[in-house]
C-alpha positions as CSV (number, residue, x, y, z in Angstrom):
1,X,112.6,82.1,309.3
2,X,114.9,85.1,309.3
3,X,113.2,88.8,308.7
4,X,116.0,90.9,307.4
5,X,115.3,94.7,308.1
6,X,116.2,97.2,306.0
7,X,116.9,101.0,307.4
8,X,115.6,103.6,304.9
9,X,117.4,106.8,305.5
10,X,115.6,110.2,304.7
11,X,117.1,111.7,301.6
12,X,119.0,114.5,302.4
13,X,117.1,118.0,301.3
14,X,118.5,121.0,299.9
15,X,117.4,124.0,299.0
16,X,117.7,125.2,295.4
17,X,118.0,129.0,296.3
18,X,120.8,129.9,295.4
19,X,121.2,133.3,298.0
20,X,125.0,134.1,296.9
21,X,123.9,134.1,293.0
22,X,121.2,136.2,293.9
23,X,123.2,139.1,296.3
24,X,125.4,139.1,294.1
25,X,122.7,139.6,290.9
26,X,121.2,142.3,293.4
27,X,123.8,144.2,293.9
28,X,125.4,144.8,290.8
29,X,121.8,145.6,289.6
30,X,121.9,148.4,292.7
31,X,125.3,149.4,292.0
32,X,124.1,150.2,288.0
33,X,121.2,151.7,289.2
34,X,122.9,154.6,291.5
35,X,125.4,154.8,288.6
36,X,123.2,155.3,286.1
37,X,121.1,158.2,288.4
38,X,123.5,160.1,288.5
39,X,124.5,160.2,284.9
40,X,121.0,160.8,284.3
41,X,121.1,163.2,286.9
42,X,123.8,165.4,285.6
43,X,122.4,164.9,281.8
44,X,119.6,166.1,282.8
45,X,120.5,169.4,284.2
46,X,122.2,170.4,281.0
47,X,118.4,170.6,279.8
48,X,117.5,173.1,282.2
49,X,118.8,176.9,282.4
50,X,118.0,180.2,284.7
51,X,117.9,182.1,281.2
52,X,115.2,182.6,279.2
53,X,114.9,180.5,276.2
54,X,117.8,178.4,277.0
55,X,115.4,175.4,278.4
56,X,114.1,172.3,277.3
57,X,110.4,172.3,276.8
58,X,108.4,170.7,279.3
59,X,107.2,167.9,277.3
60,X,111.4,167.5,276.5
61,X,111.9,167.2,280.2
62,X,109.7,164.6,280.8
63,X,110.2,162.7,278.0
64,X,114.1,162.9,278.7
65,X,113.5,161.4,281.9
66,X,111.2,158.8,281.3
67,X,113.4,157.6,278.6
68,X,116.3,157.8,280.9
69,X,114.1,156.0,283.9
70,X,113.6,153.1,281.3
71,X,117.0,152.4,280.2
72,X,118.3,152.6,284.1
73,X,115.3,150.3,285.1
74,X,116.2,147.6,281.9
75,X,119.7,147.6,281.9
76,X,120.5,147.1,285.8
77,X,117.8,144.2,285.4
78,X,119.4,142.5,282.8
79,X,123.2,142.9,284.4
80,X,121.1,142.0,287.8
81,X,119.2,138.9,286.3
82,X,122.6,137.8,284.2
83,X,124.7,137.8,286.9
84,X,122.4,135.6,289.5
85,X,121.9,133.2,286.2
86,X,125.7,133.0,286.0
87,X,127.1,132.2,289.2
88,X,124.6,129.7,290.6
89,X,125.5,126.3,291.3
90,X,125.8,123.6,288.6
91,X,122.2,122.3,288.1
92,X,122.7,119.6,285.6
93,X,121.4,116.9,287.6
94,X,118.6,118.2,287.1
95,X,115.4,118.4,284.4
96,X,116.2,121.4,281.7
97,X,112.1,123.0,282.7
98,X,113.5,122.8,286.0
99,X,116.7,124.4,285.2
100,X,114.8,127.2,283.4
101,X,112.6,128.0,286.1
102,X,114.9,127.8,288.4
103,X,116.8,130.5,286.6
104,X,114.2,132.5,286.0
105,X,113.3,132.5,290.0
106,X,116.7,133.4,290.5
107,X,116.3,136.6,288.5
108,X,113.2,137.8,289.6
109,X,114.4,137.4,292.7
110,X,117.4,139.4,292.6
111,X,115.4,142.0,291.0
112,X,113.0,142.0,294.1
113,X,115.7,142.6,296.1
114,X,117.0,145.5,293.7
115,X,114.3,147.5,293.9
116,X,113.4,147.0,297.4
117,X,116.9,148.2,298.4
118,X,117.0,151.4,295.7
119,X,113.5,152.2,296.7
120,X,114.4,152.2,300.6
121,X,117.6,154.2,299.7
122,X,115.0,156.4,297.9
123,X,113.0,156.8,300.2
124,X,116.0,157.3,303.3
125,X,117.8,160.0,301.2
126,X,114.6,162.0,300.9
127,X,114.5,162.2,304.8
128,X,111.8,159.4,305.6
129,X,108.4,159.5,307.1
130,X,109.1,163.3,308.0
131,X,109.8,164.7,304.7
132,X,107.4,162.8,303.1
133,X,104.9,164.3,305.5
134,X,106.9,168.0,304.9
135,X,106.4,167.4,300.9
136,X,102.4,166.3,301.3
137,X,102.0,169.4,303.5
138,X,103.7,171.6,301.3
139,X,102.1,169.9,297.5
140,X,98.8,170.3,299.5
141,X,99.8,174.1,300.3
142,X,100.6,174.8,297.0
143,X,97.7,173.4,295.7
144,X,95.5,175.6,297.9
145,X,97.6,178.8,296.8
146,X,97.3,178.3,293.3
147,X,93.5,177.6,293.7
148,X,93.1,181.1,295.7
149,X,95.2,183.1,292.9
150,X,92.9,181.0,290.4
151,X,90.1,182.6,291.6
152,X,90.1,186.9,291.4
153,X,90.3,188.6,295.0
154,X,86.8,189.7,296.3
155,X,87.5,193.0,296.8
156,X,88.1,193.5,293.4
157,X,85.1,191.3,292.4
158,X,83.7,193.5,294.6
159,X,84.5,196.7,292.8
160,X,83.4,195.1,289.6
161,X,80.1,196.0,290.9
162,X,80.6,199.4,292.2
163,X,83.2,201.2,290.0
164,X,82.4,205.1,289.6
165,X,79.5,204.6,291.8
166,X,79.2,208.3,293.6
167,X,77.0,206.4,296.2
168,X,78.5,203.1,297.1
169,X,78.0,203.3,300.6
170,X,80.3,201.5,303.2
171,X,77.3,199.2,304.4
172,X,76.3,198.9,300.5
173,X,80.0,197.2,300.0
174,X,80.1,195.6,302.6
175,X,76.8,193.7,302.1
176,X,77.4,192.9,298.6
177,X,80.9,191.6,299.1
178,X,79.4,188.8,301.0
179,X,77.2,187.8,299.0
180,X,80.4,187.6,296.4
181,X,82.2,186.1,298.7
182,X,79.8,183.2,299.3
183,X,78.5,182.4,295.8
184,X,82.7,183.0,294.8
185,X,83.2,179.6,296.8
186,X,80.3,178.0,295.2
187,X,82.5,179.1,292.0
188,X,78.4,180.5,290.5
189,X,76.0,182.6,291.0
190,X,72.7,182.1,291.4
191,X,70.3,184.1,289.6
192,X,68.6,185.5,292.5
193,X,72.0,187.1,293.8
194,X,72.4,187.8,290.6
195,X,69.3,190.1,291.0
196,X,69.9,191.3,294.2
197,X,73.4,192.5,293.7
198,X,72.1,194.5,290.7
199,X,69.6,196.0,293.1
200,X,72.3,197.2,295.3
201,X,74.6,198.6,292.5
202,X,71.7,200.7,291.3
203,X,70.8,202.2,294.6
204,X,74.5,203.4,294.7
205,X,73.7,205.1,291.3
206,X,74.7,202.6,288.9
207,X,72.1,202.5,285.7
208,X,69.8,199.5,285.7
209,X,71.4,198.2,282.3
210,X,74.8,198.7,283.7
211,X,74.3,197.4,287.0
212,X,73.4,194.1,285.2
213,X,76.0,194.0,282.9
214,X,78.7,194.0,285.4
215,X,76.8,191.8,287.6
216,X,77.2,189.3,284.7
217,X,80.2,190.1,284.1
218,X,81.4,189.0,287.3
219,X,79.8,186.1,287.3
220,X,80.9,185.1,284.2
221,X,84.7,185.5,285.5
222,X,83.9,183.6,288.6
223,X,82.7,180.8,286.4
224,X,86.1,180.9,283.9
225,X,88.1,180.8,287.4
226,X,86.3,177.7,288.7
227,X,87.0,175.9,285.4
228,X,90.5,176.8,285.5
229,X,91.1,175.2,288.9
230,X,89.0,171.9,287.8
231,X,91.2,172.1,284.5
232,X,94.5,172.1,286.7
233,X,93.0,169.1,289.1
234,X,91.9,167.2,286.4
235,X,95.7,167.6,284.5
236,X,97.6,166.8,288.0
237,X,95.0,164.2,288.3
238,X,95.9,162.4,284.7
239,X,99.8,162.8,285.2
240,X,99.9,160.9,288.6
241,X,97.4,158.4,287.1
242,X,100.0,158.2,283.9
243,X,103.1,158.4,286.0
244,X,101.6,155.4,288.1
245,X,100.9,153.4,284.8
246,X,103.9,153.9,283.3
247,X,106.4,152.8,286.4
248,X,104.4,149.8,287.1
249,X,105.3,148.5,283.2
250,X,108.4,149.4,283.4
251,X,109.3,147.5,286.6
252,X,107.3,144.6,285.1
253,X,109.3,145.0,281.7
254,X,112.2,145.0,284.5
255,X,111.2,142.1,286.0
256,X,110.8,139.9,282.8
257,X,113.9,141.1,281.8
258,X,115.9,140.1,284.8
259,X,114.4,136.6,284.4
260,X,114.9,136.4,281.0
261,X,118.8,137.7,281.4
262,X,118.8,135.3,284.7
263,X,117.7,132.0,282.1
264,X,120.2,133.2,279.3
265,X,123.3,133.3,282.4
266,X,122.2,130.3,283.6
267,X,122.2,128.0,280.3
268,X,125.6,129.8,279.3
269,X,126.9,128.2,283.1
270,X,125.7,124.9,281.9
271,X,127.0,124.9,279.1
């Protein structure tokens, strides 16, 4: 009895990544990107003017430019996505589902690559890690300027306290700009300083009534100064959070978009 043996070979395996499709998808979705900047770029500084009056509102800037940021981010994801969909290879062999998805990976991919690349050209062209470190230094140096002009100088707080006083002694000042100086950081007063500082502005003749009015008073503008500074975190606060928001839909809009445009490409090959 014979035993005939039959030799299986392994089926070749390919891989359906198509990377040409997709470099090119990526980088005509790059090139419309840094196109599209600077046409944005130079529309944008027609809003803006060294003369008074001749400026876009604030709210007009940013709207301008988050308008503008969408239709860059949408159309270089559709051309991006169309393009990968278009010149892959001829998948008709295989299932239609596994046509679409494949065309859909294709475009997401390319737009992973897209923004990857523009971001790291972003990111070069500001001058790197050092900049970036330079620009945090300088936001937080800014931040701590604006709080100190938020909040009035001492000295003057200071005189509040002792204006046309004949008596206002140099140890007198002295003490009492202290104790403005410390409850000034606390951005309030307490009520016994509060007391006390009235004590010292009537022993350098200041009338009892008066001594306390102006002792309130100058609490009550240390107060307003704190809640301007917490009124300017909490704006900077919500326009970061917003900002945040906002470019992680629209790069998610990109992204569906790119997949989308990758499918459509892709069934237009086929067909």
């Amino acid at each position: 009895m014979s035993i005939d043996v039959v030799n299986i070979e392994p089926e070749a395996s390919s891989s359906s990544v198509s990377w040409g499709a997709i470099a090119a998808g990526s980088a005509a979705a790059i090139a419309t990107t840094l196109s599209l900047l600077f046409l944005a770029t130079g529309l944008g500084l027609t809003l803006v003017s060294p003369w008074s009056g001749q400026s876009a509102g604030a709210t007009t800037f940013v709207m301008s430019a988050a308008i503008g940021f969408l239709v860059i981010q949408w159309l270089s994801s559709a051309l991006g996505g169309y393009i990968a969909g278009r010149l892959r290879p001829d998948w008709r062999d295989a299932e239609a589902d596994e046509r679409f998805f494949r065309d859909t990976a294709h475009g997401f991919v390319a737009w992973c690559v897209a923004t990857i690349v523009v971001a790291a050209i972003a990111i070069m062209s500001a001058g790197a890690a050092g900049r970036a470190t330079a620009e945090a230094t300088r936001g937080a140096s800014t931040a701590v300027s604006a709080a100190a002009s938020a909040m009035p100088d001492n000295n003057y707080l200071t005189d509040m306290i002792y204006r046309a006083a004949p008596q206002a002694t140099p140890e007198l000042r002295a003490e009492a700009a202290r104790i403005v100086a410390t409850n000034a950081l606390a951005g309030e007063f307490s009520a016994d300083d509060k007391a006390y500082l009235a004590q010292l502005a009537t022993r350098a003749g200041v009338a009892q009534d008066e001594a306390t009015r102006r002792v309130d008073q100058l609490a009550t503008r240390v107060a307003e100064a704190k809640t301007k500074i917490q009124e300017t975190a909490e704006t900077a606060r919500k326009t970061a959070s917003r900002t945040a928001l906002f470019t992680f839909l629209s790069l998610a809009v990109g992204a569906f978009i790119a997949s989308a445009a990758a499918a459509l490409g892709g069934s237009l090959r086929d067909a």
